[in-house]
Backbone bond lengths (Angstrom), bond angles and torsions (degrees), N, CA, C in turn:
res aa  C-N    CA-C-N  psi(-1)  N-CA   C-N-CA  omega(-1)  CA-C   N-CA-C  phi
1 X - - - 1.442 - - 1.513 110.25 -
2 X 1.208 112.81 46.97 1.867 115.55 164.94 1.540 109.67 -90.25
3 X 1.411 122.89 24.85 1.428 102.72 170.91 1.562 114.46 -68.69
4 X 1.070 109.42 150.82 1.528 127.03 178.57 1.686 120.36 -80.07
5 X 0.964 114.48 105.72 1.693 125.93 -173.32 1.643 111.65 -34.41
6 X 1.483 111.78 139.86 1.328 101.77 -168.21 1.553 106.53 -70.45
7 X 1.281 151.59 155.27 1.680 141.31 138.87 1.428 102.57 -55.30
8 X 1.250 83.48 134.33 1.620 127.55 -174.83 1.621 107.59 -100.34
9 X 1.388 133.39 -14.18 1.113 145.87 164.00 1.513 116.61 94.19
10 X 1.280 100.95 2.22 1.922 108.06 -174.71 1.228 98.50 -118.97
11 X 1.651 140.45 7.08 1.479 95.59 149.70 1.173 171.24 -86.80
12 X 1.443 105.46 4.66 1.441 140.17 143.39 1.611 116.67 -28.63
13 X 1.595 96.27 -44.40 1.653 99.15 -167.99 1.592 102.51 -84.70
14 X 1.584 124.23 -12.59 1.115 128.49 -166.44 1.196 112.65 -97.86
15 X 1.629 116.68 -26.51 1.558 119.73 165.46 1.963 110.96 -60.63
16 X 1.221 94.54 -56.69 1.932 111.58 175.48 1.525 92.94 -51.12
17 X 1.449 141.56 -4.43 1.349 117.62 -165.29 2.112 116.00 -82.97
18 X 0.833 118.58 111.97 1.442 110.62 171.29 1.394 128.77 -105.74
19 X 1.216 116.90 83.86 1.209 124.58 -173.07 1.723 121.02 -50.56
20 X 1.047 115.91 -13.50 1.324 124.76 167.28 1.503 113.48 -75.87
21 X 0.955 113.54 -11.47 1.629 122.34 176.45 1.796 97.57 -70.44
22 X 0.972 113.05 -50.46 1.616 116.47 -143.35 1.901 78.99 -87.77
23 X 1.557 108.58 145.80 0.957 131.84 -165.81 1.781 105.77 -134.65
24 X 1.311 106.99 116.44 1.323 95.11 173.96 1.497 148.01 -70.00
25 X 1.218 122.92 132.92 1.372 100.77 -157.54 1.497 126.35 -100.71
26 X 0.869 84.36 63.93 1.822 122.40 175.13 1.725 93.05 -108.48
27 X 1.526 123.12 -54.62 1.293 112.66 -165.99 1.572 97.88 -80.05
28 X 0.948 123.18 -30.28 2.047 115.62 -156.37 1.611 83.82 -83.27
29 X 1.924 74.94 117.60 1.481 112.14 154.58 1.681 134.51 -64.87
30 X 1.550 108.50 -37.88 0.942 118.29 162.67 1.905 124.24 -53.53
31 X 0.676 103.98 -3.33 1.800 121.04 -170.77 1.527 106.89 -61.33
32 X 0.785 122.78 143.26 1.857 109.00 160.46 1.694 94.07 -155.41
33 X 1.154 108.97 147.89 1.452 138.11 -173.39 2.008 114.48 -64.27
34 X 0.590 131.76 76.44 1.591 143.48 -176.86 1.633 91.46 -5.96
35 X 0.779 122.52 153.77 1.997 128.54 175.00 1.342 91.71 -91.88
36 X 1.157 122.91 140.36 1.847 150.47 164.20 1.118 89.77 -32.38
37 X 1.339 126.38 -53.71 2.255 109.35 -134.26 1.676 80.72 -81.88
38 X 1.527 115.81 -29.76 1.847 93.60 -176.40 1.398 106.53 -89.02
39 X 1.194 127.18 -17.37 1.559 116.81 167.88 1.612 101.51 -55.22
40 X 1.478 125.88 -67.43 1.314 135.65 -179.58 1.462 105.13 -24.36
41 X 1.175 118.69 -77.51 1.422 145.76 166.48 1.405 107.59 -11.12
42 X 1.445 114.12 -84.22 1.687 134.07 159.03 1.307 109.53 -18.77
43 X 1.578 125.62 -67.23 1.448 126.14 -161.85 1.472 97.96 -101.58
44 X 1.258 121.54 29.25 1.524 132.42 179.81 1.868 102.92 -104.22
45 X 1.736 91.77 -52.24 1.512 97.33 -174.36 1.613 121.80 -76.26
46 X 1.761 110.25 -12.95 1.307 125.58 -157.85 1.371 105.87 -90.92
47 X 1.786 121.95 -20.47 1.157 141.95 -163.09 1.435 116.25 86.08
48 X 1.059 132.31 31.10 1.868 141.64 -156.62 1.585 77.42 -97.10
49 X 1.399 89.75 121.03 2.127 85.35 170.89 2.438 82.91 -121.16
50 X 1.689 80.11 127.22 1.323 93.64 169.87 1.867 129.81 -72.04
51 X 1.230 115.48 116.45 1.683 106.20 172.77 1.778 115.53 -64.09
52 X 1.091 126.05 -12.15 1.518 138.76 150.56 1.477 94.34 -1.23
53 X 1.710 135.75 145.25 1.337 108.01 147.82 1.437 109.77 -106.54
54 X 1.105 107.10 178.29 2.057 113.89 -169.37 1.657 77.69 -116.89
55 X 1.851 76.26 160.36 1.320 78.33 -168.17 1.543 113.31 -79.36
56 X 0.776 111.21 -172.65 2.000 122.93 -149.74 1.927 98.26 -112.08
57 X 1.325 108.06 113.58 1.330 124.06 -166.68 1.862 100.95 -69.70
58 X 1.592 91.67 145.84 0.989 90.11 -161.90 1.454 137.12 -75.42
59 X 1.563 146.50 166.00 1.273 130.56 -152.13 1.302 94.18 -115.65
60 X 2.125 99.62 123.43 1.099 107.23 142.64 1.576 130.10 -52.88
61 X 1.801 101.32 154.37 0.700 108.94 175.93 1.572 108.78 -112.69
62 X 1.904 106.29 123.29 1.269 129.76 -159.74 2.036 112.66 -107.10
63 X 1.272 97.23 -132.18 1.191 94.91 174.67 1.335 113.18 -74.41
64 X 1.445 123.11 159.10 1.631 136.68 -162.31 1.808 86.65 -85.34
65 X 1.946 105.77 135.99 1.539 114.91 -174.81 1.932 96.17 -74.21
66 X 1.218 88.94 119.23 1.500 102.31 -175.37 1.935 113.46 -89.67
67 X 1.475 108.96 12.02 1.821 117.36 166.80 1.014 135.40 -141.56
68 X 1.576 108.41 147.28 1.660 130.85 -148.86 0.864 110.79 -140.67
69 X 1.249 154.19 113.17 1.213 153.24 156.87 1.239 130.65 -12.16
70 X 1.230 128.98 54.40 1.642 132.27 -148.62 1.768 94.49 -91.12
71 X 1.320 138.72 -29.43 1.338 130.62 -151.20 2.128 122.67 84.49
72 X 1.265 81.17 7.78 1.556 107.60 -179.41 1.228 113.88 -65.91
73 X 1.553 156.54 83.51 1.487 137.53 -136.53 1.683 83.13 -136.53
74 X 1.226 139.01 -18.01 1.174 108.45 170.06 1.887 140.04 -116.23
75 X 1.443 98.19 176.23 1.870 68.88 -166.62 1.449 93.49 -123.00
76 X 1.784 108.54 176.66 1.252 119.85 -173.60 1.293 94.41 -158.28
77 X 1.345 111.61 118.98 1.497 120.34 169.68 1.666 123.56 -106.87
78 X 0.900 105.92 153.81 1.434 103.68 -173.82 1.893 113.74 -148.57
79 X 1.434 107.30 165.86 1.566 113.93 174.67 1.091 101.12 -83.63
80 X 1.237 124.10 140.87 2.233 124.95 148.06 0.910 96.17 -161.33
81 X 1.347 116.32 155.52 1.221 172.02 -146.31 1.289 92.37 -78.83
82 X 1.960 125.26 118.97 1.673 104.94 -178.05 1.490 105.47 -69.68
83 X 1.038 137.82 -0.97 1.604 114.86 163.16 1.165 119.98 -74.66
84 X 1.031 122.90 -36.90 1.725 137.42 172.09 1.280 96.58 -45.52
85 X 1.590 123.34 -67.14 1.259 127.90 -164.65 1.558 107.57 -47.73
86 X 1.289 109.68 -55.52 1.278 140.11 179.55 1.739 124.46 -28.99
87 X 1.221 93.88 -50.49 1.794 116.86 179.48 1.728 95.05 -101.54
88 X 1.149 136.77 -36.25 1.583 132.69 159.59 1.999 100.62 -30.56
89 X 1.295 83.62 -75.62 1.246 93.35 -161.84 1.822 113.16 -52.83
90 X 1.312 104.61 -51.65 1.505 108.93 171.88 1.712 118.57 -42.50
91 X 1.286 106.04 -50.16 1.630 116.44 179.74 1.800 97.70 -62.76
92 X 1.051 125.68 -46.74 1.422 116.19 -155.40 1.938 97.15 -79.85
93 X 1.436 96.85 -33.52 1.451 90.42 174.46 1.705 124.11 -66.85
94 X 1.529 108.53 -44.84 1.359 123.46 168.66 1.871 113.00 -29.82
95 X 1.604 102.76 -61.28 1.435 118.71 172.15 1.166 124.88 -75.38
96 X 1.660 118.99 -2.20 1.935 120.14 -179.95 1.342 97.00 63.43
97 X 1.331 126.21 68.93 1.534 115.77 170.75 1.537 108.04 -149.35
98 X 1.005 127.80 104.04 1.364 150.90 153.87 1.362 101.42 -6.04
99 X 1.172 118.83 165.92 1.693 123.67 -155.01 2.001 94.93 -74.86
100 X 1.408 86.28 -67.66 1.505 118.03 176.66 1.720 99.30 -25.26
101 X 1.574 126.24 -68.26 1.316 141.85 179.06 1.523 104.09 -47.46
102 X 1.350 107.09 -69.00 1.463 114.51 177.15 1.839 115.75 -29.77
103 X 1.409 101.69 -49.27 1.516 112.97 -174.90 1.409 112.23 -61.90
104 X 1.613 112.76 -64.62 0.889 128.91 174.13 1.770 128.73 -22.31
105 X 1.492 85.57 -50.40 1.968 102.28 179.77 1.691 92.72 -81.04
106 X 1.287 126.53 -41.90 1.668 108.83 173.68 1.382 102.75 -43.50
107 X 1.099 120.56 -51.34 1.420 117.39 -146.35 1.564 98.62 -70.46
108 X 1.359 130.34 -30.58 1.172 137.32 -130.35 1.622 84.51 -96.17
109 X 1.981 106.06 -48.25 1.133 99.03 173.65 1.667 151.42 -95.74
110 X 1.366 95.54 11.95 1.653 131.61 128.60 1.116 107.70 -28.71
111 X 1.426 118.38 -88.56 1.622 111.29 -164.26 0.952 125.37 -72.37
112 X 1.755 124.74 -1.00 1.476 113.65 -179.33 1.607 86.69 -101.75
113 X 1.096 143.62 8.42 1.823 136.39 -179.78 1.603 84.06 -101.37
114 X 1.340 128.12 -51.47 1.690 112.32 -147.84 1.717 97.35 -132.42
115 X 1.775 126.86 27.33 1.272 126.52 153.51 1.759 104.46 74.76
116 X 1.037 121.21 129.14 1.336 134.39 -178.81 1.619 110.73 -28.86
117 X 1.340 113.81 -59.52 1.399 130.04 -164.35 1.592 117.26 -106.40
């Protein structure tokens, strides 16, 4: 196995090489940082889609936040009628009162129309 390695065509360029030439560019002062809009630009035309987030469109304003910290921990669900639901919900909103609140004063005025027991 004394065959002789093929040329690869660069060693010419590797004798001429002076590594003392090349300067790292950490030290060159002359340097300045490319501006964003052509970086943008660059990885715009190349297809580079950025994970960056944009900013976050803005929030309608929907239904009124219906929770408060009342100490309220349990729940009770029930069927009605979407009109029922409908005027529930309107009255409790009318008064700023959370579902829980809303109920509560039904209930309250329940028992003074048809007596505790």
């Amino acid at each position: 196995m004394t065959t002789q390695r093929p040329d690869l065509g660069f060693a010419s360029e590797l004798e001429s090489f002076d590594p003392a030439a090349w300067e790292p560019t950490a030290n060159r002062k002359d340097k300045k940082p490319a501006p964003k809009e052509a970086i943008a630009s660059l990885a715009e035309a190349s297809g580079f889609r950025s994970r960056e987030p944009k900013e976050a469109p803005p929030v309608e304003k929907g239904a009124p936040q219906r929770r408060r910290r009342t100490g309220r921990n349990a729940q009770f669900n029930i069927k009605a009628d979407p009109a029922v639901i409908e005027r529930f919900t309107v009255m409790a909103d009318k008064q700023g009162w959370v579902f829980g609140e809303a109920f509560e004063h039904a209930v309250e005025l329940l028992e003074e129309r048809y007596g505790k027991d």
